[in-house]
N, C-alpha and C positions, 0 to 999 in steps of 0.2 A: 886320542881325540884328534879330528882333523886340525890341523894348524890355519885356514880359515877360519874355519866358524869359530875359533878361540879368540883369532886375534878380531872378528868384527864385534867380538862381544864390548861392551864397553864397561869399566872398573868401577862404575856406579852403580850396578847390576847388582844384589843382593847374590849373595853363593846360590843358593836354593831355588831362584829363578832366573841362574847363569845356566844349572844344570838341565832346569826342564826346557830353556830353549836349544841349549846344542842336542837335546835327545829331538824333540823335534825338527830341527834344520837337517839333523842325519838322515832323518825316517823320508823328509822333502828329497832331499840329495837322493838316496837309495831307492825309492818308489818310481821316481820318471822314467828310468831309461824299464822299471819292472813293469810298466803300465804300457810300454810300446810293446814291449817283450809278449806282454799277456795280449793285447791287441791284434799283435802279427801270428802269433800261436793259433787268436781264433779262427784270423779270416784265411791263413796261409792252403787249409784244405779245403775250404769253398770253391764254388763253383763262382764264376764271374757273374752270372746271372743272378746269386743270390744274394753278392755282396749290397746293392741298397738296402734290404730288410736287415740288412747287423747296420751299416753304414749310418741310415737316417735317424736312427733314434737317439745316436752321437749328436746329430748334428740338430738337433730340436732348437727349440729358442729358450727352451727353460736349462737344460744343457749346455746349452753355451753360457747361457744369463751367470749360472753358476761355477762354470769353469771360471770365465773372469771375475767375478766373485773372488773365489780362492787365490788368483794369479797376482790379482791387484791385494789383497790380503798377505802374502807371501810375501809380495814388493814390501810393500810396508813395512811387515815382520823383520825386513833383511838389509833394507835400506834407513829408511828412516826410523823408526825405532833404534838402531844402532849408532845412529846419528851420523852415519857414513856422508862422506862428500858426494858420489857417485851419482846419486839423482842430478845435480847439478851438470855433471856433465852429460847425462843421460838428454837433459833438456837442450843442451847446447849442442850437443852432435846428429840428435833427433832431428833439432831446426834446421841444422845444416845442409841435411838430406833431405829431410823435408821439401825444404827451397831450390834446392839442387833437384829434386824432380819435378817439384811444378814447374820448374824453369826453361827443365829438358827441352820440350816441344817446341818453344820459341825459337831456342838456340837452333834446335835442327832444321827449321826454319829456315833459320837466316845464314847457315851452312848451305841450305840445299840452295838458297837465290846465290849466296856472293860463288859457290861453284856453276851453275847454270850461264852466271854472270862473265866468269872465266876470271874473277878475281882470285882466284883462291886456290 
């Protein structure tokens, strides 16, 4: 058993529903990198001209609706359910970036005058 998904389990967890989530968090773990795998498998002998007709239908609005669906389902499953701390920092370092690129432009800004200016 992975030594992750053991230890995010938490000891309030009844045995019997400790077991069906490490089987699921495995099948999660193992499936993604198998879904780019099957992915690149399809389009890798196409032709360039045909890759929109495989591409678009990925990329629908009901297809997305439900990938983040799953994605944000997943979060949940693995964060909070767990009652791990991690969303907390998820929030706090998200902000940080966050603000740190809306900020970008201004800053380049005020780079691009105090050099122009020969300040700098």
């Amino acid at each position: 058993m992975n030594s992750r998904i053991r230890s995010s389990l938490s000891s309030s967890i009844p045995s019997h529903l400790k077991t069906k989530q490490i089987r699921k968090a495995k099948a999660r773990v193992s499936s993604s990198p198998m879904a780019w795998r099957a992915f690149y498998n399809e389009i890798r002998t196409k032709k360039v001209t045909d890759l929109p007709e495989i591409i678009k239908p990925r990329l629908s609005w009901d297809n997305v609706k439900n990938s983040a669906d799953k994605a944000v389902d997943r979060y949940i499953e693995k964060y909070i359910d767990t009652g791990s701390p991690e969303p907390i920092f998820h929030v706090c370092f998200g902000g940080m970036i966050f603000s740190y690129l809306l900020n970008l432009p201004h800053e380049r800004r005020h780079l691009a005058h105090q050099e122009a200016a020969g300040h700098h």
